[in-house]
VOGU-3710 file (C-alpha; in Angstrom, 3 decimals, decimal comma):
1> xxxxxxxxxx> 0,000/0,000/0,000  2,942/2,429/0,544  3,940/2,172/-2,886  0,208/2,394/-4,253  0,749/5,654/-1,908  4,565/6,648/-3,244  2,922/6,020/-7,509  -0,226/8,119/-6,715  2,280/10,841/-5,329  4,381/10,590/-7,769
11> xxxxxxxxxx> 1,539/10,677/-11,012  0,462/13,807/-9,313  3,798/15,769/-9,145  4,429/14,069/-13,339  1,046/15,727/-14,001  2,109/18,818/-13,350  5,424/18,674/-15,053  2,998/17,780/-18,304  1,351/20,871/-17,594  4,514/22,658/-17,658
21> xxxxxxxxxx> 5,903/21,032/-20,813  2,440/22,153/-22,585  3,067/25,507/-21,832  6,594/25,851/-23,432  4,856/24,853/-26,388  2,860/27,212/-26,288  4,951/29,829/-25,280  7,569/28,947/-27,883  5,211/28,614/-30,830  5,940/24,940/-30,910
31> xxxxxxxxxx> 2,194/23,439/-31,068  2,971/22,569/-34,809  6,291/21,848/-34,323  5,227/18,189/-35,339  2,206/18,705/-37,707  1,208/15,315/-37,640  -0,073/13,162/-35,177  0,899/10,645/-33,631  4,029/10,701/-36,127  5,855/13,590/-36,347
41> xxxxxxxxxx> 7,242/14,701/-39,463  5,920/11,147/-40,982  8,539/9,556/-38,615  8,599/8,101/-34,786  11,512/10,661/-34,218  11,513/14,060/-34,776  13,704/16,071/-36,958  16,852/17,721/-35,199  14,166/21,112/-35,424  14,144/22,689/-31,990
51> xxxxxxxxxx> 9,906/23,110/-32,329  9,665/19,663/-33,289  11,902/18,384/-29,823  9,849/20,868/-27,744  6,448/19,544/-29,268  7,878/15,702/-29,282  8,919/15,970/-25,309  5,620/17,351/-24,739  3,829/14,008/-25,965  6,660/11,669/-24,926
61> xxxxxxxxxx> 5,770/13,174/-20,866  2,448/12,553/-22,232  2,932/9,403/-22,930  4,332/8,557/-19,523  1,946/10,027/-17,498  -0,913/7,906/-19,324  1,336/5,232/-18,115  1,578/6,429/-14,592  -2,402/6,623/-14,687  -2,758/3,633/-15,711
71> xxxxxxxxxx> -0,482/1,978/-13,107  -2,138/3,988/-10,357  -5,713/2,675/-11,286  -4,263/-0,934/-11,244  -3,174/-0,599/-7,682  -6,200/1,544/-6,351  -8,013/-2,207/-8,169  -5,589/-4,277/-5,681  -5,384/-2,182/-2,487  -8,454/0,101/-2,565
81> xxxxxxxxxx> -11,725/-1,462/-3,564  -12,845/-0,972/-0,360  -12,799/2,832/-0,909  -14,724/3,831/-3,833  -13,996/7,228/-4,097  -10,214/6,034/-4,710  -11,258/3,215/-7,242  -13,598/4,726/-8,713  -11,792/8,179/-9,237  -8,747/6,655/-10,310
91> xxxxxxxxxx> -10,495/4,296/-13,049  -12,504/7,046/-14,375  -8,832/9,188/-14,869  -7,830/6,646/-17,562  -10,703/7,635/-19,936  -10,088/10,976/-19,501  -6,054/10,909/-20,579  -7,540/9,473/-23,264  -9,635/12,199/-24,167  -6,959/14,305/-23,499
101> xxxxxxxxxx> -4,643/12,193/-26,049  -7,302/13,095/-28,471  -7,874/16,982/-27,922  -4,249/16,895/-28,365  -4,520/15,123/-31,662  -7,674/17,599/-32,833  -5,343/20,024/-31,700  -2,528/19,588/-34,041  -4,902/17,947/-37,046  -6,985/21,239/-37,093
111> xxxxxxxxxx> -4,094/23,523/-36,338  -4,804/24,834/-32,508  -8,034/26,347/-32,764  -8,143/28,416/-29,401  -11,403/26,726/-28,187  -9,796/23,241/-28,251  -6,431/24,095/-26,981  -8,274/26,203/-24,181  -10,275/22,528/-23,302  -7,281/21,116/-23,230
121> xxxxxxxxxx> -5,122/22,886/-20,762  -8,543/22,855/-18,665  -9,087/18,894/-19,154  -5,406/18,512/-17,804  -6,329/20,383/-14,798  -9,451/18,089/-14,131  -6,944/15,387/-14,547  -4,439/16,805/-11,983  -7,587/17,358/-9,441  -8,468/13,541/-10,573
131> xxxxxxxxxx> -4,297/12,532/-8,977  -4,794/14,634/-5,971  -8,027/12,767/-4,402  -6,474/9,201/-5,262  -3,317/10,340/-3,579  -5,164/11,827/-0,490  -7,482/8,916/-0,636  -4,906/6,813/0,042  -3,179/8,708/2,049  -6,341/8,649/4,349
141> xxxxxxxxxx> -6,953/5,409/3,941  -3,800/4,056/5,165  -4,341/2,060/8,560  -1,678/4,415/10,265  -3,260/7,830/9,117  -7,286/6,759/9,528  -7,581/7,560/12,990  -5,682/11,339/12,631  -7,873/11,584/9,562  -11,124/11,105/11,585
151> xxxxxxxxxx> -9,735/13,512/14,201  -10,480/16,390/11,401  -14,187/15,876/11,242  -14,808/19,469/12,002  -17,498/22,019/10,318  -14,643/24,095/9,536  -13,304/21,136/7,191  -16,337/21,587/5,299  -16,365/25,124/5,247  -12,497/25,321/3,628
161> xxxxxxxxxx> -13,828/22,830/1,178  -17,131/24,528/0,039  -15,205/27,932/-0,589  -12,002/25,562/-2,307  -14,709/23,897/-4,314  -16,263/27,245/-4,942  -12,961/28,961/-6,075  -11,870/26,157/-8,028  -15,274/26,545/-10,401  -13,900/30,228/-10,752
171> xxxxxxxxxx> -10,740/29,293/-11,612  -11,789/26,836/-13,940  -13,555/29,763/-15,751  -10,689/31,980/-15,689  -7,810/29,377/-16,863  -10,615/27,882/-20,109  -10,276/32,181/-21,098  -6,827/32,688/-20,482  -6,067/29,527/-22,665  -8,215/30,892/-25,428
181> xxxxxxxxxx> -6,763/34,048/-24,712  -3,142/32,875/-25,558  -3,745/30,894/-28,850  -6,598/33,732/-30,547  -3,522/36,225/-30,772  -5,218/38,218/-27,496  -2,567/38,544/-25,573  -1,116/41,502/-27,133  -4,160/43,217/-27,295  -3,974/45,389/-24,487
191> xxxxxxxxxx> -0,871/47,882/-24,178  -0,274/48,538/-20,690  -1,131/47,048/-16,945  -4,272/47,457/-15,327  -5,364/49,504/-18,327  -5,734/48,231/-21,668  -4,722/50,825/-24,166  -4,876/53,715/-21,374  -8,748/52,514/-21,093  -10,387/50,468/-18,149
201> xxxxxxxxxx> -12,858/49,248/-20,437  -12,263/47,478/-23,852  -12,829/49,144/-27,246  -15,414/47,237/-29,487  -12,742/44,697/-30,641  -12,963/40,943/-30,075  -9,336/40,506/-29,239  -9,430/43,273/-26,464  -12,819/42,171/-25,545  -11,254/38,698/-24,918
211> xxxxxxxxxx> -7,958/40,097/-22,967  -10,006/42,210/-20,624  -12,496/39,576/-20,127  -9,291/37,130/-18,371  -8,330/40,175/-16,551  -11,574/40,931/-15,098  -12,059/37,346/-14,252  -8,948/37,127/-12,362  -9,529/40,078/-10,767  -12,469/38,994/-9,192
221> xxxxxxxxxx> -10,907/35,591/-8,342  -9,657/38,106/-5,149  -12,844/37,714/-3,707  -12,789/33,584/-3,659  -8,892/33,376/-2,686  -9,447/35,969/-0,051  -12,118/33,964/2,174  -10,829/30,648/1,815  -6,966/32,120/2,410  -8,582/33,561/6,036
231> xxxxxxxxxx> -10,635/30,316/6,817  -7,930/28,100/5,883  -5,598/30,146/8,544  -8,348/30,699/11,149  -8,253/26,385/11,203  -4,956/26,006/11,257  -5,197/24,143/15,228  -7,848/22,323/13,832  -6,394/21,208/10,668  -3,532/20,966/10,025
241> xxxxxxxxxx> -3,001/21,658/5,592  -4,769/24,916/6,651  -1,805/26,764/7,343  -0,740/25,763/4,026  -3,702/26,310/2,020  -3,706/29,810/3,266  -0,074/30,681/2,653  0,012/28,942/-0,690  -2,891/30,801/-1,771  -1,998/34,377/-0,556
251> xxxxxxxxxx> 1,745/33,780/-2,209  0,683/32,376/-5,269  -2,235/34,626/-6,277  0,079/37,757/-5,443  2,848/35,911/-7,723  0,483/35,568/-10,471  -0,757/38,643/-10,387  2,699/40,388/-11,131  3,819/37,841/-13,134  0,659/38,131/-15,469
261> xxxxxxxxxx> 1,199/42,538/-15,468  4,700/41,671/-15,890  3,932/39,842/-19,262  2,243/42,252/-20,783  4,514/44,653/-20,022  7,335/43,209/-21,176  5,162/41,080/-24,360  4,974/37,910/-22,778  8,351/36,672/-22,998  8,801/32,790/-22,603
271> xxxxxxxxxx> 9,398/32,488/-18,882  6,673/34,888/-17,862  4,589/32,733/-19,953  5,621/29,544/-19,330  5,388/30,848/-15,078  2,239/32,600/-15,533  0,746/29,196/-16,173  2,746/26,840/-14,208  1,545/29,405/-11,341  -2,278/29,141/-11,667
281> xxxxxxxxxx> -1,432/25,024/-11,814  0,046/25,282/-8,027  -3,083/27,592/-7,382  -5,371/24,789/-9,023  -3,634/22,025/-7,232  -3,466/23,927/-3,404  -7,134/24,602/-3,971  -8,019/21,358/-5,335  -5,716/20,114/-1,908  -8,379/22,153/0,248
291> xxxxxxxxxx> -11,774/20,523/-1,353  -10,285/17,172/-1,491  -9,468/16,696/2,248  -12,837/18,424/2,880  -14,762/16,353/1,444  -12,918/12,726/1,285  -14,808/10,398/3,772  -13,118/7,383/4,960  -14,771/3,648/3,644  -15,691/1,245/6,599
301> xxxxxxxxxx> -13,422/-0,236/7,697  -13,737/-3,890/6,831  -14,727/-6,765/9,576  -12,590/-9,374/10,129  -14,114/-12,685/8,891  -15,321/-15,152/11,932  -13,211/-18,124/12,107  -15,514/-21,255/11,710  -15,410/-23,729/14,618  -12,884/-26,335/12,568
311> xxxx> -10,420/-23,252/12,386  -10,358/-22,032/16,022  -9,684/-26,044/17,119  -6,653/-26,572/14,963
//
């Protein structure tokens, strides 16, 4: 069971290395780097081109964390039927790096249209949120851990996870724009940080329209990070990831907010880009953290089996 424990773990932290590796192809203008799928270039190599490495890496990690997936369902199947939220969870991820596999592929086959690579980046979060409740799951579930777990029963385990939940939905919102965002050109459509074009409002133009729309969005995410950030560290006695969930939050938003004013300022260069991203990911995941140990409720525990009268004489 530790190593069921050590793989989940492990698939979670891969996941977010994918994510990464996604966005340096985006940010390098790699996404057709290998214009064919699942070849590249007609070949199972790439070409020494440095877009067609960056966009090759990006599906071999791929690759290997539909592997990890995999390998992390089979052992939630032989250590964890007994919890279905951890079998079940962990099944249903396989599917869905499947359909990620293929958003990739409609991705590349139709040339990134925004609203697919946008589902994309989104459906790898879902996936990342899908790790993190197998890997507390089994965390919790672990005979050595179940009785500390219980110990957190409190309402203000619920309430950290109904504003997490709450802020994740936002979030979910805000990432699906910003992805579309990125690939429709509408980045660069506002000169200038808070104002766009020396305006707080957009001019009647879809790109600026679009920009503003991510900015207003994660503006407002304030008001979600900021109540679960000060109910997460009014718990901290009681639970103990609440220290954590408020600190994470309150660094990372602040991070991501000057990182994102510092990309437009300085027209998205790779690293703000590729950070920008990798950012709301940690936000995703330390919110995702918050619901998950909210909500997760241990599985009986299950009876020993009566010995039959023959047994107990031998």
């Amino acid at each position: 069971m530790k190593n069921a424990q050590r793989l989940a773990f492990a698939t979670v932290l891969a996941t977010l290395v994918l994510i990464g590796v996604g966005v340096l192809v985006r940010a390098t203008g790699s996404g057709l780097g290998c214009p064919d799928w699942p070849t590249c270039h007609g070949g199972a190599v790439p070409p020494n081109d440095n877009k067609a490495i960056i966009e090759y890496s990006h599906r071999f990690v791929a690759s290997l964390v539909g592997l990890l997936v995999i390998a992390t369902a089979v052992f939630a199947w032989r250590h964890y039927r007994q919890s279905p939220i951890v079998l079940w969870t962990a099944m249903l991820a396989v599917p869905l790096v499947g359909l990620q596999g293929l958003l990739g592929a409609v991705a590349v086959v139709r040339e990134l249209p925004p609203e697919v690579v946008a589902t994309h980046l989104l459906t790898a979060m879902v996936i990342l949120t899908f790790e993190i409740v197998v890997a507390i799951g089994m965390w919790a579930e672990d005979p050595g851990h179940r009785e500390r777990f219980e110990s957190f029963d409190t309402p203000a385990r619920r309430r950290l996870a109904g504003l997490s939940l709450a802020a994740l939905g936002w979030l979910a919102v805000v990432m699906w724009v910003g992805g579309y965002m990125t690939e429709s050109g509408a980045s660069t459509a506002c000169e200038g940080w808070p104002l766009c074009n020396g305006s707080v409002t957009p001019a009647n133009d879809d790109q600026e329209i679009t920009h503003m729309l991510h900015r207003y969005l994660a503006g407002a995410f304030i008001f979600l990070v900021v109540p679960v950030a000060v109910v997460a560290w009014r718990s901290r006695k009681e639970l103990p990831w609440g220290m954590w969930v408020a600190g994470g939050l309150a660094i990372l938003y602040s991070a991501q907010v000057m990182v994102g004013a510092l990309n437009v300022w300085y027209t998205f260069p790779e690293p703000l880009t590729i950070s920008h991203t990798v950012i709301a990911s940690l936000v995703w995941s330390t919110l995702s953290t918050g619901a998950v140990f909210g909500y997760y409720q241990l599985a009986p525990q299950r009876q020993a089996r009566p010995m039959r009268r023959a047994e107990a004489t031998t």
